[in-house]
C-alpha positions in Angstrom: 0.0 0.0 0.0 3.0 2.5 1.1 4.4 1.4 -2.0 1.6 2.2 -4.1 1.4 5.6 -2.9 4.8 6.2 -3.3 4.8 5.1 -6.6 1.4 7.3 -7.4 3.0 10.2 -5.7 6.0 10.2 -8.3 3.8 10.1 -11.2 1.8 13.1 -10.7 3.7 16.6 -11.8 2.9 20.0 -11.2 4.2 22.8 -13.9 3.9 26.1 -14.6 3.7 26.8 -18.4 2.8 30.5 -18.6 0.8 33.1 -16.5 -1.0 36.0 -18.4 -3.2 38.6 -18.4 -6.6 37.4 -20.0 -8.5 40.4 -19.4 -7.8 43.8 -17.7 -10.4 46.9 -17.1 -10.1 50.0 -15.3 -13.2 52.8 -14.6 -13.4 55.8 -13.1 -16.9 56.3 -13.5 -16.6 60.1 -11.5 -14.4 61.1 -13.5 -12.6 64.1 -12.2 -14.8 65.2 -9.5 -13.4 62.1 -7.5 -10.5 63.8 -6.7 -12.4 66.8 -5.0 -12.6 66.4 -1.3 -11.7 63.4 1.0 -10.6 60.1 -0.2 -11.7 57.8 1.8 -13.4 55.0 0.0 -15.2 51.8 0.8 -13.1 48.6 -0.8 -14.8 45.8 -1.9 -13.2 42.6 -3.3 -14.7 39.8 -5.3 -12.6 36.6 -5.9 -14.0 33.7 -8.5 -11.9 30.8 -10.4 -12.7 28.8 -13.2 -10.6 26.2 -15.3 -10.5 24.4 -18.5 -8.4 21.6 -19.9 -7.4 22.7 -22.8 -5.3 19.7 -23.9 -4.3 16.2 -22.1 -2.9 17.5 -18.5 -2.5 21.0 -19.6 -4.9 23.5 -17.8 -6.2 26.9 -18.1 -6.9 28.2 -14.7 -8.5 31.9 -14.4 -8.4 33.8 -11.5 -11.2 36.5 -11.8 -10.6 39.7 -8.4 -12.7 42.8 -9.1 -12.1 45.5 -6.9 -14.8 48.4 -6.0 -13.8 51.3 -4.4 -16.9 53.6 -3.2 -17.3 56.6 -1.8 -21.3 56.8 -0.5 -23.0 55.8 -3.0 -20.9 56.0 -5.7 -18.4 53.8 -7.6 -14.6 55.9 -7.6 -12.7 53.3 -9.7 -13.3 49.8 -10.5 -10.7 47.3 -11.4 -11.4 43.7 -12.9 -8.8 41.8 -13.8 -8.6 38.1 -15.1 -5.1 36.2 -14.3 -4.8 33.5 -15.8 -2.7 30.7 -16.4 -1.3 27.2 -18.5 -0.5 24.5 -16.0 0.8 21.1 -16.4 -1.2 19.0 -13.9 -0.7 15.3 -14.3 -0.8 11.7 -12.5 -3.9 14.0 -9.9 -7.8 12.3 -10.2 -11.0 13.1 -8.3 -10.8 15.3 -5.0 -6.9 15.7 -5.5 -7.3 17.3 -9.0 -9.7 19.4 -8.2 -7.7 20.6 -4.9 -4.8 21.9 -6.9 -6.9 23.4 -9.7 -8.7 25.5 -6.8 -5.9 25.9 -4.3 -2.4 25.6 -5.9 -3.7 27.1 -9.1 -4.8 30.3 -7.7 -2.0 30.6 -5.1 0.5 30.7 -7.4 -2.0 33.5 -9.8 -3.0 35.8 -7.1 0.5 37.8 -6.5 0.2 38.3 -10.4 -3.0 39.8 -9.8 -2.1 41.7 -6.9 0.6 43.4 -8.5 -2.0 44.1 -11.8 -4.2 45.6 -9.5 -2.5 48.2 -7.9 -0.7 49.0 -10.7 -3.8 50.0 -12.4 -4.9 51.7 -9.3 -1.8 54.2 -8.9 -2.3 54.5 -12.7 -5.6 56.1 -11.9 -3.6 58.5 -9.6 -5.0 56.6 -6.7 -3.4 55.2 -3.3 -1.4 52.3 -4.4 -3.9 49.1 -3.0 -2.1 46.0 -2.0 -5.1 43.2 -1.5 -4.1 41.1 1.4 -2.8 37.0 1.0 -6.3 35.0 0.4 -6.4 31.5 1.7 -7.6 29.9 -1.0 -8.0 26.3 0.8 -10.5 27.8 2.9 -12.2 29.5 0.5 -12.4 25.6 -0.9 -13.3 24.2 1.8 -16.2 26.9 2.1 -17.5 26.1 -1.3 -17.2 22.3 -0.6 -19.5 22.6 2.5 -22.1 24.9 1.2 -22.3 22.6 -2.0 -22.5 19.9 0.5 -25.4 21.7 2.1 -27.4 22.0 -0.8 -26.9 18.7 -1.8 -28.7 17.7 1.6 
């Protein structure tokens, strides 16, 4: 049994093969009266992943983070960008497969991101906005429990 994990272990391979921007947008909807006055906005961050296989063992993961920044009731900037990536994922099945497409995947995408978005934001002439490290394993784990609870 040791042996066959061992064995199954070796076999399975983890590669980067390139990470890109897929899409990128940046609005200002206030245009200049933004900068009039205070700037002190609300931030709001929405994280989604998808995936694809787009050949045998070579996936295209997507990282999705759209950033809103509000002041009131009004939308100062907003930032969506799409990180993406080609990943080599073989000898992984079942639960394991999808654990690295959700958690290794993203992990290695986000600091891409990160760096995307605040560029974009101090491009704007706005306070440079480092997001802060996302867990993605529990963010996996959340989505496995309230599919679970659906299911039931």
């Amino acid at each position: 049994m040791a042996e066959e994990q061992a064995q199954s272990a070796a076999e399975q391979q983890f590669g980067i093969q390139r990470i890109y921007i897929r899409d990128v947008s940046f609005e200002s909807p206030m245009g200049a009266s933004v900068f009039k006055g205070q700037f002190s906005p609300q931030i709001k961050v929405d994280l989604n992943t998808g995936h694809e296989e787009v050949e045998e063992d070579i996936y295209e993961v997507v990282l999705s983070v759209t950033v809103t920044a509000s002041l009131e009731d009004k939308v100062a900037f907003l930032i969506e960008v799409q990180q993406a990536g080609l990943f080599h994922i073989g000898g992984f099945e079942g639960e394991q497969l999808r654990q690295v497409l959700a958690m290794a995947c993203p992990n290695v995408l986000f600091p891409y991101a990160r760096e995307a978005i605040d560029d974009l934001a101090v491009r704007g002439t706005f306070p440079p906005l480092m997001l802060q490290p996302v867990n993605f394993e529990a963010l996996y784990r959340q989505a496995v429990e309230q599919q679970a609870q659906k299911v039931n």
